[in-house]
C-alpha positions as CSV (number, residue, x, y, z in Angstrom):
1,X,0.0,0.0,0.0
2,X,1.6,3.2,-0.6
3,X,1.3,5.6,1.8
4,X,1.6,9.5,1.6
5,X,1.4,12.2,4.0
6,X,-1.5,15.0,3.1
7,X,-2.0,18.2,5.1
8,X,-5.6,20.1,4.9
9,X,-5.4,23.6,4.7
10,X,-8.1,26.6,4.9
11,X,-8.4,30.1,5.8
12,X,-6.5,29.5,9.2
13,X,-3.4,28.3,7.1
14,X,-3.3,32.0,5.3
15,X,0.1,32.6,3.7
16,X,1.6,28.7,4.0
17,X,4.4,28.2,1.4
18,X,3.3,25.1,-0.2
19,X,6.6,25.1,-2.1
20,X,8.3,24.7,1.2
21,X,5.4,22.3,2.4
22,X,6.2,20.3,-0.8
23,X,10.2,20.2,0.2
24,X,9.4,18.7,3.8
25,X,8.2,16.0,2.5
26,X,4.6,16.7,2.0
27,X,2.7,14.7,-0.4
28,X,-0.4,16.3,-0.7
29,X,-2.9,18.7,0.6
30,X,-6.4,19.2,1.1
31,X,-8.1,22.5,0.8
32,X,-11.2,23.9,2.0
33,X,-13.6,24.7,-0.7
34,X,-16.5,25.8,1.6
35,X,-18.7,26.2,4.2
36,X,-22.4,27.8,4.5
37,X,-22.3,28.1,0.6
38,X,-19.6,30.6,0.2
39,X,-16.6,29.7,-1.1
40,X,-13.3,30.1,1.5
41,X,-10.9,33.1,0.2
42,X,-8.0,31.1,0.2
43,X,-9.4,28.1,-1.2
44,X,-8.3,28.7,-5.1
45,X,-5.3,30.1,-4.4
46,X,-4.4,27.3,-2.1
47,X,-5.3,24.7,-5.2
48,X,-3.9,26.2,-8.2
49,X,-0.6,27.0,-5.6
50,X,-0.7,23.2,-5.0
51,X,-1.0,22.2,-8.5
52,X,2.0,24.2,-9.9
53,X,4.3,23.0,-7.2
54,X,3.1,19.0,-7.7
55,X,1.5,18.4,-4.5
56,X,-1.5,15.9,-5.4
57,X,-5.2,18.1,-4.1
58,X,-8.3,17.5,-3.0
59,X,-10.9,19.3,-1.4
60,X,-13.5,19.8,1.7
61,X,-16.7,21.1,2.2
62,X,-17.7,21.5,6.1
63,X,-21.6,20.8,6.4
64,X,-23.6,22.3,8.2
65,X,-26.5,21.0,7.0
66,X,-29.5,19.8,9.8
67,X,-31.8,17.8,7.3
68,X,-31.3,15.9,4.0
69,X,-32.4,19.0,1.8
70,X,-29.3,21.0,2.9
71,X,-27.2,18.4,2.0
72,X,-28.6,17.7,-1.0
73,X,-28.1,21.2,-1.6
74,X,-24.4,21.4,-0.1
75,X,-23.5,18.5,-2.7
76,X,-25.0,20.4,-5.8
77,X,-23.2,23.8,-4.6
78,X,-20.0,21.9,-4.3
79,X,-20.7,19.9,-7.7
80,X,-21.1,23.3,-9.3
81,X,-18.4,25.4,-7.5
82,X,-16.0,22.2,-9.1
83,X,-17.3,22.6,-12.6
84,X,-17.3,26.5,-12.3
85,X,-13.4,26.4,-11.4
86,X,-12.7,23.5,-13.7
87,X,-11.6,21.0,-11.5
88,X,-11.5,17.3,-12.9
89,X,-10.3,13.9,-11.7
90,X,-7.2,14.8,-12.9
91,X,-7.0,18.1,-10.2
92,X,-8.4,16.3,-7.3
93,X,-6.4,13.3,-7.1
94,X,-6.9,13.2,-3.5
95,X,-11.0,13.9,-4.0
96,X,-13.7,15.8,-2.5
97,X,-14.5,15.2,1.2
98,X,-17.9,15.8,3.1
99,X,-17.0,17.6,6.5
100,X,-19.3,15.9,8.7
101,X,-17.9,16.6,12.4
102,X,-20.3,19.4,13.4
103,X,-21.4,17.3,17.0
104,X,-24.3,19.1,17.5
105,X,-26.2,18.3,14.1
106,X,-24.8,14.3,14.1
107,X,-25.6,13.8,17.6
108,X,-29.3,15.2,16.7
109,X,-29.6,12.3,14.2
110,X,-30.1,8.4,14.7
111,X,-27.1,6.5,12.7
112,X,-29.7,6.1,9.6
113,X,-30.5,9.5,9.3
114,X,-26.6,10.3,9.5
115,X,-26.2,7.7,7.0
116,X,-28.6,9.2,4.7
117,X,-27.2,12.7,4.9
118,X,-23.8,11.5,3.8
119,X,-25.2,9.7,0.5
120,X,-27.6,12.8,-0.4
121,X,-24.6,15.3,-0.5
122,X,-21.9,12.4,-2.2
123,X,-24.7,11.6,-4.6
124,X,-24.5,15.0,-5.6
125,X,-20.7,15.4,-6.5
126,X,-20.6,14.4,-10.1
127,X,-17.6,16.7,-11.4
128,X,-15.0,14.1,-9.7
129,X,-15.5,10.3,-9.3
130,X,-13.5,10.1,-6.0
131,X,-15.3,10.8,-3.0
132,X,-15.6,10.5,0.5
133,X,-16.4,11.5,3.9
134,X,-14.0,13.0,6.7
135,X,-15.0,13.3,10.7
136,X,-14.0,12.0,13.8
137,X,-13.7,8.3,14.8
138,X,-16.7,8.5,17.0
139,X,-19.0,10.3,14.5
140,X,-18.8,8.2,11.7
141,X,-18.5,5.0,13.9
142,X,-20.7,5.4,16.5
143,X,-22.9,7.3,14.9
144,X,-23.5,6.1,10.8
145,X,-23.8,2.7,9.5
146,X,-21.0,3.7,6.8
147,X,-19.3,0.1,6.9
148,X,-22.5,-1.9,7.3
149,X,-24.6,-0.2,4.5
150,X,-22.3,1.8,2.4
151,X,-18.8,-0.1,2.9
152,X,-17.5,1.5,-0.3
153,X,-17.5,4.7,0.7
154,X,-14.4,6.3,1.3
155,X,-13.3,7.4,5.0
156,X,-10.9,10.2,6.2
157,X,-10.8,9.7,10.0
158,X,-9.5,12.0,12.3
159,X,-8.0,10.1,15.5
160,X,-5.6,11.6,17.1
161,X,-3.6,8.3,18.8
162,X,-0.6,6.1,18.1
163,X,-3.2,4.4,15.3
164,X,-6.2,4.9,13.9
165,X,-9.5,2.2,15.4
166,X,-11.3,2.5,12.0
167,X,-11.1,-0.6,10.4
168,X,-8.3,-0.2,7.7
169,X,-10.0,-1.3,4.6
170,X,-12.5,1.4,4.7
171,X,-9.7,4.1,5.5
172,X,-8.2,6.4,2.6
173,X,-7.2,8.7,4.8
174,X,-6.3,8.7,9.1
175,X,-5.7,12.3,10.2
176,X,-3.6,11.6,13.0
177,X,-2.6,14.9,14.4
178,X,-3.5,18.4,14.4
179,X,0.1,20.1,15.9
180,X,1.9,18.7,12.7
181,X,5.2,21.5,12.3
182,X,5.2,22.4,8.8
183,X,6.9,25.1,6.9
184,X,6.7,27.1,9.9
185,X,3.0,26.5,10.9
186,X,1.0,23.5,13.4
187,X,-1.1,21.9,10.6
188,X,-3.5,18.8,10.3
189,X,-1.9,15.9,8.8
190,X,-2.7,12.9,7.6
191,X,-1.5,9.3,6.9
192,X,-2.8,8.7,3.2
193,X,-3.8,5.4,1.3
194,X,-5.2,5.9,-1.6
């Protein structure tokens, strides 16, 4: 399996060289697209930066959404916010995530319902055939029914611990720290599968 080591970046990472990120041995970087439908400010910058310095990209969207219409309508405004930039398969190597961590909307939601709002914003994305979802160990095992219903959906899963308790076949992604020193900054990072 080959393994890479992917950062996620947003408006909080605001001035990062990721030419120098690239240099310490950084494989790849996830940006923020969006949140609330608007677009982050640093969000195009950060992926065209990434893309002319070779780092593979992918991208996030961090829902909000509190019933199956908002993510149904998250996943079309990230499906057209991809075609509107131009971003392919061939961009996002790494994919687009679904930010699903927000503990007061999952924790509202029996494990179906969670389920369900996961596939209505994914079913959404069709600008790029690599998807996913990213949150916590607990949210999307305690609280979805991701490996029983939907086992090929792709999981990012943020743990931080010596290793990740999501069952490895199901893993693309383990964010494993959020204190990660790079090019002068603490950053999320990521042990990377796919």
């Amino acid at each position: 399996m080959n393994r890479l080591r992917v950062i996620d970046v947003s408006d909080w990472q605001e001035g990062i060289n990721l030419e120098q990120v690239k240099n310490e041995g950084i494989d790849g970087v996830i940006v923020k697209l969006g949140q609330n439908f608007r677009e982050t400010e640093t969000g195009r910058d950060f992926i065209f930066e990434a893309l002319r310095v070779g780092l593979k990209v992918g991208v996030y969207y961090y829902s909000t959404a509190t019933n199956y219409a908002e993510s149904r309508a998250e996943g079309k405004w990230v499906n057209s916010k991809l075609e509107e930039i131009g971003l392919t398969d061939y961009h996002l190597q790494l994919g687009v995530w679904f930010d699903y961590e927000e503990s007061d909307v999952i924790n509202g939601f029996t494990m179906q319902e969670n389920t369900n709002m996961i596939c209505e914003f994914l079913n959404q994305i069709k600008a790029v055939s690599k998807t996913g979802v990213y949150g916590g160990y607990c949210a999307l095992w305690d609280n979805t029914y991701l490996v029983s219903q939907l086992p090929w959906v792709r999981v990012w899963c943020a743990q931080y611990s010596k290793e990740c308790d999501y069952p490895k076949q199901y893993l693309a992604g383990w964010q494993f720290t959020d204190s990660y020193p790079c090019a002068g900054m603490q950053v999320d990072c990521s042990e990377w599968y796919d």
